[in-house]
N, C-alpha and C positions, 0 to 999 in steps of 0.2 A: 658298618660299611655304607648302610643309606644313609648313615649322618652325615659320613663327609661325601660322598654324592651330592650331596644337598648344598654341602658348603662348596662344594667346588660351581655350584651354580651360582650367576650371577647377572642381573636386568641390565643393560645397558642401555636406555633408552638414545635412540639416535635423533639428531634432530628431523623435523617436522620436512616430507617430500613436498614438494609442490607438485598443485594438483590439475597444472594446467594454466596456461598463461606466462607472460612471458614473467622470468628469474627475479625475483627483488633483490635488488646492491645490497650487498654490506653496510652495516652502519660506517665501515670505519671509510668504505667506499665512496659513501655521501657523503664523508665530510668531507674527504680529501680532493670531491671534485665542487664542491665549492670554496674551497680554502683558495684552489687554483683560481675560481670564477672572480676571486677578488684580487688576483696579481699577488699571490701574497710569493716569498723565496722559494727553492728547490726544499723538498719534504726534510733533506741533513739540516739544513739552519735552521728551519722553525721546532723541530722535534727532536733535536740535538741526538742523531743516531743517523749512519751513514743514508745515502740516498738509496731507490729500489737497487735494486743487484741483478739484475739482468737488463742485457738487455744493453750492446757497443754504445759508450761515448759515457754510462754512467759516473764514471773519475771528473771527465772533462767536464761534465754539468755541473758538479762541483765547484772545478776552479775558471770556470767560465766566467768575465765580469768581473774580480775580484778587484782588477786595478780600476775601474770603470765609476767616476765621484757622481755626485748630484747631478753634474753636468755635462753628463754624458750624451752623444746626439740617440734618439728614440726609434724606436724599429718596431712595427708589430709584423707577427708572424702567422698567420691562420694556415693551420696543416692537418691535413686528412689523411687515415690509414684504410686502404681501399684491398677488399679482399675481394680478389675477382671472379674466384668462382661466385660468387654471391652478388655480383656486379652481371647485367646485361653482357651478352657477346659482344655487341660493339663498343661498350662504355667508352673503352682505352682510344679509340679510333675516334669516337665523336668528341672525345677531350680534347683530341688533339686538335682537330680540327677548328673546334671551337677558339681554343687560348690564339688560333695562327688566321683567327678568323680576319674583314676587311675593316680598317676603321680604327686601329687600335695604334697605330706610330705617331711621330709628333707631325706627317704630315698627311692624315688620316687614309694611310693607303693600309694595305694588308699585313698580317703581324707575319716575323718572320724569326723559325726556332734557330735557336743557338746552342752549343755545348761547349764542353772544354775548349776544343782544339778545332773549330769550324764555328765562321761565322754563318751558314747554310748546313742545319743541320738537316740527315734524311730521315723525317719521322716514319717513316717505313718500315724503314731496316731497326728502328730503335726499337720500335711493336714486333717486329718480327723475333729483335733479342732477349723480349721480354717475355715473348708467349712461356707457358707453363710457369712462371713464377706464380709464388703462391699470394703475393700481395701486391701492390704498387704506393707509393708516396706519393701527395699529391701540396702542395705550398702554394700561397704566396706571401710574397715580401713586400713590404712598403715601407721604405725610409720615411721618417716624415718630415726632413728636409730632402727630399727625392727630387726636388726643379732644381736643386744647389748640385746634384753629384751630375754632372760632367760626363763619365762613362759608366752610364747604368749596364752595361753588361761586363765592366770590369769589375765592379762592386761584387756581381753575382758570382765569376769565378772565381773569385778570392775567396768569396764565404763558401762554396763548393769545396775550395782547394784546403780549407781549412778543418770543413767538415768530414771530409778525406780522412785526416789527419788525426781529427778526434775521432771518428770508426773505425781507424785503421784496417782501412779495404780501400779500394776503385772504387769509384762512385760511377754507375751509369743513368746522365741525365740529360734532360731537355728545357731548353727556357725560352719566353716571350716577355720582349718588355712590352708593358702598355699603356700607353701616355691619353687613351680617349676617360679620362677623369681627373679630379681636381688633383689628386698628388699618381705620379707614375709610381706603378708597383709592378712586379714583375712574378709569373706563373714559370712552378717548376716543377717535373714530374722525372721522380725518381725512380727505377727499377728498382725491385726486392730483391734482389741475389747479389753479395759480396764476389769479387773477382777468384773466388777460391768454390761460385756455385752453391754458397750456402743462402738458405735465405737470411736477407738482412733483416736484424733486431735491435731495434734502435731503443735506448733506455728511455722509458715516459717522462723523468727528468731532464733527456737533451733533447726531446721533444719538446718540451712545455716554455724550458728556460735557456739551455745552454747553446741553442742553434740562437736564439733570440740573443741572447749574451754577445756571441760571436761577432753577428749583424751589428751588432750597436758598438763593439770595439772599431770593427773595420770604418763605420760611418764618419765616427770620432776621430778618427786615425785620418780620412780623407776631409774634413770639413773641422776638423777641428774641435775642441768643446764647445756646448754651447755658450752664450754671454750672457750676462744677467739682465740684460734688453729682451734679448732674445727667448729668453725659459718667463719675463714678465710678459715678452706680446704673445708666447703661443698661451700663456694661461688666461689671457684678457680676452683673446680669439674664443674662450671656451663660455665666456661670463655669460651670452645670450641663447645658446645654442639650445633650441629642442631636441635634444637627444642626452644620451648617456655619454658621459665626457669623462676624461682622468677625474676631473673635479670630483664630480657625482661619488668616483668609486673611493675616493679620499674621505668623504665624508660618510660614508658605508662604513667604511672599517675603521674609521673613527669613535662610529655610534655606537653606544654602548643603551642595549635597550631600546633603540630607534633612537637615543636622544644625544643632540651634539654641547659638547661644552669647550666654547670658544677659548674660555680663561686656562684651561688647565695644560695648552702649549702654547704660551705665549711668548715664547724663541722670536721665533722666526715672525715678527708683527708683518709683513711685507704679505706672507702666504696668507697670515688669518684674516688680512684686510679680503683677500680674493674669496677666500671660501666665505665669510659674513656675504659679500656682494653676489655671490652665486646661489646664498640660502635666498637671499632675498627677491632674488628670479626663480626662485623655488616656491615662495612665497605664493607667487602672483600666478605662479604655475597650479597653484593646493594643493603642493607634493610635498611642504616643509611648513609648519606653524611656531609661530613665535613665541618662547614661555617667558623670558625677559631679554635683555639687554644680548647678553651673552650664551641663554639658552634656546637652543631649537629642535623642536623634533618632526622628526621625518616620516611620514608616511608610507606604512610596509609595503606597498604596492609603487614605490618609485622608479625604481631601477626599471621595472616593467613595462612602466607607462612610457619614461623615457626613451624605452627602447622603441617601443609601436609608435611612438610622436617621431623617432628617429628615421624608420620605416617607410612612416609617411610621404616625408619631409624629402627621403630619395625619390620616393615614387612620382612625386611633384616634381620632381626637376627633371626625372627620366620621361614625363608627359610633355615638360614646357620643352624640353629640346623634340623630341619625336611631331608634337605639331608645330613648331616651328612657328609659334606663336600664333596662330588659329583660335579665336576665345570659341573653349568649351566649357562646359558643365563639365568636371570632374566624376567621377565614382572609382574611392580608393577602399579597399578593405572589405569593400561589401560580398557576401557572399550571395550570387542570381539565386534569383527563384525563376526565371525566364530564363529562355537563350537569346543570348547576345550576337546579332549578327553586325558584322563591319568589315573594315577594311585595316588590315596590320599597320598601322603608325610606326611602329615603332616595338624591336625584340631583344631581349639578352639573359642574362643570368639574374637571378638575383642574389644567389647562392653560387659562387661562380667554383668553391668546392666541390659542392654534392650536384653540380648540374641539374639545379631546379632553376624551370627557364620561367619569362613572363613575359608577356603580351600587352602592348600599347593596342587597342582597338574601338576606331574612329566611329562610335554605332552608327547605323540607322535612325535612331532616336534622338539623335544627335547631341547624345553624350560622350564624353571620353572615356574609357573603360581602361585600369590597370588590371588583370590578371596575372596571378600566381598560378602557372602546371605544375603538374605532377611532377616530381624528380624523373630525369632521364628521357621527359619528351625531344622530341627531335625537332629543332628551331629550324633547322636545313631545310625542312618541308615546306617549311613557311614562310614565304616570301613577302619582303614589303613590299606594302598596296596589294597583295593578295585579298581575297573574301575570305572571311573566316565566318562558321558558327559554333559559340561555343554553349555547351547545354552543363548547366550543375550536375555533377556526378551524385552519383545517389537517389539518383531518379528511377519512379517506377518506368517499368518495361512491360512494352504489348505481350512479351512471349509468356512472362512473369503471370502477368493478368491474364492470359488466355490460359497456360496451365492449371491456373485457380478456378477458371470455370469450367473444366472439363471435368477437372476431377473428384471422382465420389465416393466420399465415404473415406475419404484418406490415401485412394490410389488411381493413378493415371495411368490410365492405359492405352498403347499408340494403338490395335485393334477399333476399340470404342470411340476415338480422336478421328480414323479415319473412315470410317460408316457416319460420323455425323459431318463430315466435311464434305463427304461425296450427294448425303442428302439436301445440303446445302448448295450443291450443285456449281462447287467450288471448282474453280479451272486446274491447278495444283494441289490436287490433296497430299498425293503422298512425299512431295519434297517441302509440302508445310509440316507436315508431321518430323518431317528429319529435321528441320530447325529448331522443334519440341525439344528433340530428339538430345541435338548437341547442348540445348541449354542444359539440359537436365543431369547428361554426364558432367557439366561442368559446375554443378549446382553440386552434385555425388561426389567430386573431387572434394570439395571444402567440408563435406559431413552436412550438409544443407534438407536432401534427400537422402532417400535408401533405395536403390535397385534390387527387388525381389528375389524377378527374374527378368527375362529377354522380353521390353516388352513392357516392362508393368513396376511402376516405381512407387514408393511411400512417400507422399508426400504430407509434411507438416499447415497446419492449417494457418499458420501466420508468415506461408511462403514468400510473399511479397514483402513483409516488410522485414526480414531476415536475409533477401536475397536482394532489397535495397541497401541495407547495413553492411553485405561483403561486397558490394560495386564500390561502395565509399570508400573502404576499405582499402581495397584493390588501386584505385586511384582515387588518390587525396584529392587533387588538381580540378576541372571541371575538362569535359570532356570536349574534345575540340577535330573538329571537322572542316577542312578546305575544301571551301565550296567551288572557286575561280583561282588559277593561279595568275591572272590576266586583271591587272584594272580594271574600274569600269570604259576608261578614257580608252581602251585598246579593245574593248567587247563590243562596243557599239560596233565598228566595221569586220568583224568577224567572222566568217562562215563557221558554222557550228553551234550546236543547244550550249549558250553562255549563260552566265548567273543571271545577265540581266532580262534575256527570254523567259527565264521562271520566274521572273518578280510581274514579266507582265502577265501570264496565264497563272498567276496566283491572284492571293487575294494582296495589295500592297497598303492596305490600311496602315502597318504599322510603321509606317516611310514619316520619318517627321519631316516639315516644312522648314527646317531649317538646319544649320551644319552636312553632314554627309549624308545625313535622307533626304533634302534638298538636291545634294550632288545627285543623287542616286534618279530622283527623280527627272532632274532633266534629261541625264541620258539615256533613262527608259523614253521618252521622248522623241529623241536621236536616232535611238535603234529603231523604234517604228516607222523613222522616215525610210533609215536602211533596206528593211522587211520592206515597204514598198515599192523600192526600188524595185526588188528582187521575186516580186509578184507573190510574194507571204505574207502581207496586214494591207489593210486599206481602210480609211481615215472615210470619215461620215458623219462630218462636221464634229462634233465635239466624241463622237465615239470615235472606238478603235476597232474593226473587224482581223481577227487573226486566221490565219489559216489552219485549215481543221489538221490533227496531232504535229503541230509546228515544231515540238519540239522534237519527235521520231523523225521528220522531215527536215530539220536540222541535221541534226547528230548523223545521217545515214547519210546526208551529201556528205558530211567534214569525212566518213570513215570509207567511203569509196575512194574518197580523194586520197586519205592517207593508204590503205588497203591497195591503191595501185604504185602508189609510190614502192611499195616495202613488195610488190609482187616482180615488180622490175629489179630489183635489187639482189631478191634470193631466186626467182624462178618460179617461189610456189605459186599458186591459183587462191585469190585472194574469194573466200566464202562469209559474205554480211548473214548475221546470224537475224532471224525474223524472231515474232514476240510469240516466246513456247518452245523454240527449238532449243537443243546439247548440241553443244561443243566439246569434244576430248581431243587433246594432243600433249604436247609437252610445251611445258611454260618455258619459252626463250628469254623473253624481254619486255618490258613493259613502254609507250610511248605519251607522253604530255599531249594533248589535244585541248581544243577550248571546251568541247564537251564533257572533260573529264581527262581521267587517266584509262588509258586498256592495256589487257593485255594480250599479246600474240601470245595465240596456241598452234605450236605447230602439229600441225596432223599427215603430216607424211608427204602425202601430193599435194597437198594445199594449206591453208591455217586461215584461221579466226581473229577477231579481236573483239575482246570481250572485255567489260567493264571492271577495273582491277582493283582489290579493295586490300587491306594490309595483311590479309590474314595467310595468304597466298605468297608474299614475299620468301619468306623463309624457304620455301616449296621449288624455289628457282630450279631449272634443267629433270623436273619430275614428271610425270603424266600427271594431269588434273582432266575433271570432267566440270564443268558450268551449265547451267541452265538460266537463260533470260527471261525474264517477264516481266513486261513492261521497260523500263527503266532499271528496274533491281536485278542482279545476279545472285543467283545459289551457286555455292562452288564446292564442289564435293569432293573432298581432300584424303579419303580413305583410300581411291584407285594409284596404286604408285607404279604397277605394271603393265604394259600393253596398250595401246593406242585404237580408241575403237570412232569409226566415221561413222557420221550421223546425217 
């Protein structure tokens, strides 16, 4: 009886969990997304077995294209699947905003959505019919004879009306053409629920190819096929090009072993004369070396290089249009080890899918700076000829460093933090200790620290440079800070603490004498005649005398002046907060000033305005408590009930 107990036992070893970090793909996963990376058919042609099975339109991807010869007109299609709980609360709202943004028609006014049956579509109400789906679609489409189609928003409803057809559901969608680039392409955002309320599941085959398929019938069908003029001058257009071209990726999946052999399709001599003249710009590029006559090999890092020379190459043209031809000093790719301050040139996407924006900014140093943000910053906020400072993410932090030297032996305690702050005879002890405080819980969220108890945390002794690796983390992007939302050309007559009154009671060493630290420079100039006027700086031959705390003496005229404006308006009694005093009320509204931004707290009988920072947003119509000191606010965001007067 223990024998066959025995034999009824049997190991199954499973495979190996993972033990942390993000999932490694399938082998069969990596191949099949570079097979896609190369243009290669739908997965039924090259593997002779039907395409994926899940997942509306998988039939049509199949027969998608099938009548469609050599000479078919060309369509690419870049499409993102957006799952929104996993997306920012506004994402959906700032997409839209963005694709409908000013500057994008053929006669550079405001983009304007379309759909089916409405040339005015209401992106409102199209967010409003999407809330709780579980995903959204995101496109766009580029004919690449797009200046030949005549009714670019005809084009679109027919590949919609067709895509219908092949997912057999509604389609609920929104478009924007937009012609501020060398070929018009047009932005389209799908809703994820079928008219039956299901969520829609589009097959990764009419995803990849058959929605492309579609687009390139329709094109064909309006323009015609191409001519053999025509498929010769767009491939002579590609002969000199730094970037990754059709060419490029023909000679990719040509190479066998990195290496090309011209002789072994020698069909078509017309084509192999282009790709011979394309290696040879490959050549001179040191991405391709010549074995003879007819052999060449390629260098495995090509496609890469091509693509970052391609990157470039945008980035230059997105600088030379934003200065408006202004000679700068470039800086493209570089990632600061300084903060960059300037004036916004020039904003947009660069990733106009994933909403990773980027920043034209005219330095001080008077160089021109491309930056790449974080995915899903807010360009709204940032206005051209605005001041911007942007600082590299990943940077150590004073709280970082001040945790580190408090604490002993492995633990930080707010008791011992505030007996030495008080000995220090520091004006704010214990609302320095709560900004410990918050970093620390947000340090404990990530597994960074350990919380004991109430009070007293475990800290790791390579804090700092663990807690610089999750900022990085956290945002790829470099960290960015709107200093002015005001020119400098409109801060010189200003009342109010402007950007350019703290360049003068700073140090302005790093102002260069030429490009926009030049600019900068003379209207700190301007503004001191200003300040004179107004009995605030006085001139003593080559000095400058400023008035003693000029810029509190700023800032508290502009906030009387606004303060009475908004006390006439509601009734309340308008209370300027002095350096050290709380504010509690409830956050109504926030208003634009040259000083900055504030915000009103209203406190019952009367309200505040207090210097407003992002983190308070969200908090809108809550009780919040603030504390001023100096210039900076602590804003205490724990109090959600009750209104207390200070």
């Amino acid at each position: 009886m223990a024998r066959n107990d025995e034999d009824r036992f049997r190991v199954k070893p499973a495979a190996p969990r993972s033990r942390g970090g993000p999932r490694s793909p399938r082998f069969v996963s990596q191949v099949l997304k570079q097979v896609s990376k190369t243009g290669a058919k739908p997965s039924g042609e090259i593997l002779g077995r039907p395409a994926n099975t899940f997942g509306r339109g998988r039939v049509a991807a199949s027969m998608a294209g099938k009548r469609l010869g050599p000479n078919a007109r060309r369509v690419v299609i870049k499409s993102r699947f957006v799952v929104l709980r996993r997306a920012s609360p506004n994402s959906v709202a700032q997409h839209l905003r963005y694709i409908e943004r000013d500057g994008v028609t053929r006669d550079g006014q405001k983009g304007q959505a379309y759909s089916a049956d409405t040339d005015k579509a209401d992106l409102q109400a199209f967010q409003e019919r999407g809330q709780g789906d579980r995903h959204q679609f995101r496109f766009i489409v580029s004919a690449e004879d797009g200046l030949e189609l005549e009714d670019l928003r005809g084009f679109t409803r027919q590949l919609m009306r067709r895509m219908a057809i092949d997912l057999e559901t509604r389609l609920d969608w929104v478009a924007v053409d937009h012609w501020d680039t060398d070929n018009p392409h047009t932005h389209i955002v799908l809703n994820g629920r079928t008219s039956s309320k299901e969520d829609l599941v589009i097959s990764p085959d009419y995803m990849a190819h058959g929605m492309r398929m579609r687009a390139s019938e329709i094109v064909t069908e309006m323009l015609g096929p191409r001519t053999e003029a025509e498929i010769r001058q767009s491939l002579l257009r590609e002969l000199d090009q730094q970037r990754l071209t059709s060419l490029d990726r023909s000679l990719i999946r040509q190479a066998e072993v990195g290496e090309i052999d011209l002789t072994r399709k020698a069909s078509d001599l017309q084509r192999q004369n282009v790709l011979r003249a394309r290696l040879q710009q490959l050549e001179k590029m040191g991405l391709a070396r010549r074995a003879d006559a007819n052999r060449w090999k390629l260098e495995p890092n090509m496609a890469a290089v091509l693509e970052a020379m391609g990157e470039r190459e945008d980035a230059l043209e997105v600088i030379r249009r934003a200065m408006k031809g202004l000679p700068r000093e470039c800086v493209i790719g570089e990632r600061p080890t300084v903060p960059v301050i300037g004036r916004i040139a020039g904003k947009g996407l660069v990733d106009e899918l994933r909403d990773q924006g980027y920043l034209v900014v005219d330095g001080v140093d008077g160089r021109t700076h491309y930056l790449k943000l974080a995915p899903g910053a807010d360009l709204t906020a940032l206005p051209i000829n605005g001041i911007v400072e942007t600082r590299p993410s990943g940077q150590e932090k004073a709280v970082d460093k001040s945790i580190a030297a408090v604490t002993k032996e492995g633990v930080y305690r707010t008791e011992q933090h505030l007996v030495r702050l008080k000995a220090m005879n520091h004006r704010t002890p214990k609302a320095t200790v709560d900004v410990h405080v918050r970093r620390l819980e947000a340090l404990r969220r990530v597994g960074i620290v350990e919380r004991i108890t109430d009070g007293v945390w475990q800290v790791p002794p390579d804090l700092i440079q663990k807690a610089r690796q999750h900022d990085a983390r956290k945002a790829p992007g470099p960290a960015i800070e709107l200093r002015s939302h005001l020119p400098i050309e409109q801060q010189i007559r200003t009342f109010g603490a402007t950007w350019l009154d703290r360049q003068l009671v700073s140090d302005s060493s790093g102002l260069s004498g030429q490009g926009f630290g030049a600019e900068v420079r003379g209207a700190m100039q301007s503004r001191v005649d200003f300040l004179a006027e107004q009995g605030l700086a006085e001139r003593r031959g080559q000095r400058v005398i400023l008035a003693r705390n000029l810029l509190v003496t700023l800032r508290d005229r502009e906030l009387t002046a606004a303060g009475s404006g908004l006390q006439k308006e509601t009734g309340l009694a308008f209370r300027i907060l002095k350096d050290g005093q709380r504010a509690s009320g409830i956050y109504r509204h926030s208003i634009q000033l040259a000083s900055g931004r504030f915000a009103m707290l209203d406190e019952g009988m009367g309200f505040s305005l207090v210097p407003w920072r992002p983190v308070i947003e969200a908090r809108l119509g809550t009780a919040l408590t603030a504390t001023v000191r100096g210039g900076s606010v602590s804003w205490d965001l724990s109090r959600q009930r009750g209104v207390g007067l200070n």
